[in-house]
C-alpha positions, 0 to 999 in steps of 0.5 A, a space after each residue: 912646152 911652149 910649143 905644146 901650149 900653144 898648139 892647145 891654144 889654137 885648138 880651143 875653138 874646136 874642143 866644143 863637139 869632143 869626141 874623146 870625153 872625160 871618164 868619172 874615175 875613183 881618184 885621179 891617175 898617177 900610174 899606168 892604164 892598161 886596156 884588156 878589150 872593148 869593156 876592160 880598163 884597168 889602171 894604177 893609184 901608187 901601187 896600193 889601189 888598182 882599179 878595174 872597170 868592167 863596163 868601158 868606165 861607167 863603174 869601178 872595183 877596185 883591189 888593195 895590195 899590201 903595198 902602202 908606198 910604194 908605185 906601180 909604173 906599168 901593166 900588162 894583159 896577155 888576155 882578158 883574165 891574166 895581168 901583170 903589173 911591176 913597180 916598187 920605190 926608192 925610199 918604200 920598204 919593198 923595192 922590184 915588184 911585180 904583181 899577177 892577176 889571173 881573174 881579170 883583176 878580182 885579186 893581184 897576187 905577187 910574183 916577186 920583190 926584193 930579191 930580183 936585181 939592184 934593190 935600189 930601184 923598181 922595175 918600170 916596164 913588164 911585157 908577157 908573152 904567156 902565163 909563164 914567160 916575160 921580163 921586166 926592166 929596172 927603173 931607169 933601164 939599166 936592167 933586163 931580166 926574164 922568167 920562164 917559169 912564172 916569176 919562180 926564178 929570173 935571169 938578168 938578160 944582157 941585151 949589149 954589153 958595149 953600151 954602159 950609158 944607155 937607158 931601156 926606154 920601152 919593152 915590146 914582145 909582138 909574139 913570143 920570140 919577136 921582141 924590141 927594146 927602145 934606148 934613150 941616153 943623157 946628154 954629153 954621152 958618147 952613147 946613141 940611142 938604139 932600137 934592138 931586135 931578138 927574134 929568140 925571145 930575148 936570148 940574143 939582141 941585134 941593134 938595128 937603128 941608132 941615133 945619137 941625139 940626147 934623148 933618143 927614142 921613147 915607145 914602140 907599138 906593132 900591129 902585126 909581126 911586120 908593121 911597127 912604129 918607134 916615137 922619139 924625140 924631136 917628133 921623130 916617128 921610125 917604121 918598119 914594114 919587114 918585121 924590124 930588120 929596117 927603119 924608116 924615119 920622118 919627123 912629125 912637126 912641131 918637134 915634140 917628144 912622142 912619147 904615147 903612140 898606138 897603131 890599131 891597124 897598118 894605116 890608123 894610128 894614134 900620137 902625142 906628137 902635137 902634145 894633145 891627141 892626134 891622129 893619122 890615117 895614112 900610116 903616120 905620113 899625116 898627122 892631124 890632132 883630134 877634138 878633146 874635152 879640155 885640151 891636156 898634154 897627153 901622156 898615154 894612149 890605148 885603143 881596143 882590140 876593135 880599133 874604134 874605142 880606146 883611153 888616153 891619160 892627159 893631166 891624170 885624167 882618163 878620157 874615153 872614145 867610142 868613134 876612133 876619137 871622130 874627126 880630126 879638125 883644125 879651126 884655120 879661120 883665114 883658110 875657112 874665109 878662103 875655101 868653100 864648097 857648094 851645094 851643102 847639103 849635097 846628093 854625091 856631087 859638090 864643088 870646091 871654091 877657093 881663092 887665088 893663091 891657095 895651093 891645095 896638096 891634097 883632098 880627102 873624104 873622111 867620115 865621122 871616126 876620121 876614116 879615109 872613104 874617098 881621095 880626090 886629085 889635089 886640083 879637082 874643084 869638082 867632087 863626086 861621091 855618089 857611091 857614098 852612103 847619107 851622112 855627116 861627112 868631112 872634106 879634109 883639104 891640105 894646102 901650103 897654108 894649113 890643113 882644115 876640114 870642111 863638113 859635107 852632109 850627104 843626102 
């Protein structure tokens, strides 16, 4: 936590031009979001109250269930009018809910509770692949169950039968035979923590990556049947580009738990892994945090289906983007009195300047939604870009010192 305060505090001076802004809700946010396309938003107060925005946050409905007290802890769409939401509560009169829409949130109806595993606890995650079929996890993950007939009846699903001590972190279908689940495990177990496979929607499970540190591993997001991503703990980010039969693994400093993550294509990406909003532009090789109207530690992220719009929830609050969240800007006074670029404004040729003993490592043109439109040799002090179009623009240079970002007007 301390580490995440005090990246919140060095990027103060930059949050004045924020690019992810503060939505006007109802109430505040103590459950789940679910983005269902460019206009859609839903999202969860307890399990009573769920609102739904039709017009990208600018006004809400909302739908009140009969459950007084107990809490729904996820969401999921398979289009724009089908849902699901899942939940319950330990001390509530109804334990393991889930809950259907079927007109884009105008009613909820329930599938079932009180009757599909341990009553002790509420379901915590729900992934659908169509109207009929999808599963849910117990609270705490200890288990898995499915249905293929709409919610009429369910079938616990043993995904390993070895691993007693282990906990389902995250459910993740990309279609509806390819499927993942993430473990995390307590400290002072002999159990590591585990990302697992099913290519027959969930009737056979295969461990592919483990890891035994406590903790483990927290979220998944695909962006197609071959490119997937698994945030972990100490900053660890898994990818796979074969479909999840092998893992790579980096660690993204400074070691924070990446529990919010979202892909909208192979190479854009967005984290929590700084605590605030981040985001990479190289496939999670690079991570740079975003501006944000009143730094909070972020705590889900959702992009729409066109990549550029998108939520996050930080500190029950939910913020909104309409530009891919714009630039990504460290303010590094000392590097700034240290590196220039002249002229500015420029017509497609403009030079870097920048003191003895700064090591650049990388030089990139950005635009204002934080695309990549042009790389530069790393030693290059002079930079041409005449095939730009005119604009406001970014000059992205990493160096040992820190990263920083250098605004180019194009004429």
């Amino acid at each position: 936590m301390m580490k995440q305060l005090f990246l919140l505090l060095c990027l103060a001076p930059c949050m004045v031009s924020a690019q992810w802004t503060a939505v006007s809700t109802p109430s505040s946010i103590n459950g789940p979001m679910a983005v269902v396309n460019d206009s859609t938003v839903f999202y969860a107060n307890g399990a009573k109250t769920i609102y739904v925005s039709h017009n990208a946050g600018a006004t809400w409905n909302y739908f009140e269930t009969e459950y007084e007290y107990e809490f729904i802890e996820d969401m999921d769409f398979i289009n724009d009018s089908v849902g699901f939401a899942c939940g319950g509560g330990w001390f509530s009169p109804h334990r393991n809910v889930v809950l259907r829409t079927t007109n884009a949130g105008q009613s909820w109806e329930t599938l079932t509770r009180d009757s599909v595993g341990n009553l002790q606890f509420l379901f915590s995650e729900v992934d659908f692949v169509s109207i009929d079929s999808g599963m849910v996890v117990q609270s705490y993950g200890y288990d898995l169950y499915r249905t293929v007939d709409g919610g009429i009846s369910w079938q616990q699903i043993v995904y390993d039968s070895t691993q007693l001590n282990q906990t389902i972190s995250d459910l993740h279908f990309v279609n509806s035979s390819l499927g993942f689940l993430t473990t995390r495990v307590s400290s002072g177990t002999m159990s590591k923590a585990r990302i697992y496979r099913t290519t027959d929607f969930g009737n056979t499970w295969q461990s592919v990556r483990e890891w035994d540190y406590p903790g483990g591993y927290y979220t998944i997001h695909f962006v197609n049947d071959r490119v997937g991503y698994v945030g972990g703990n100490q900053g660890v980010l898994c990818k796979t580009t074969d479909g999840g039969v092998t893992w790579s693994e980096s660690k993204i400093p400074p070691g924070n738990a990446i529990s919010a993550l979202w892909f909208t294509d192979e190479q854009t990406g967005y984290s929590n892994a700084f605590g605030v909003i981040c985001k990479t532009t190289d496939g999670g090789a690079n991570w740079f945090p975003q501006m944000m109207m009143g730094p909070n530690i972020v705590s889900a992220i959702q992009m729409t289906p066109s990549g550029t719009s998108g939520f996050l929830i930080a500190n029950n609050i939910l913020y909104k983007t309409t530009n891919g969240g714009g630039i990504t800007y460290v303010w590094q006074p000392e590097l700034q009195e240290k590196i220039s670029i002249y002229p500015n404004p420029s017509r497609g040729i403009t030079y870097l300047q920048y003191n003895v003993g700064i090591k650049v490592q990388q030089l990139q043109l950005v635009d204002a939604t934080g695309k990549v439109i042009k790389h530069f040799p790393h030693d290059a002090t002079k930079l041409s870009f005449p095939e730009v179009a005119p604009g406001i623009y970014f000059l992205r240079i990493k160096t040992e010192q820190g990263t920083l970002s250098k605004k180019i007007t194009v004429q």
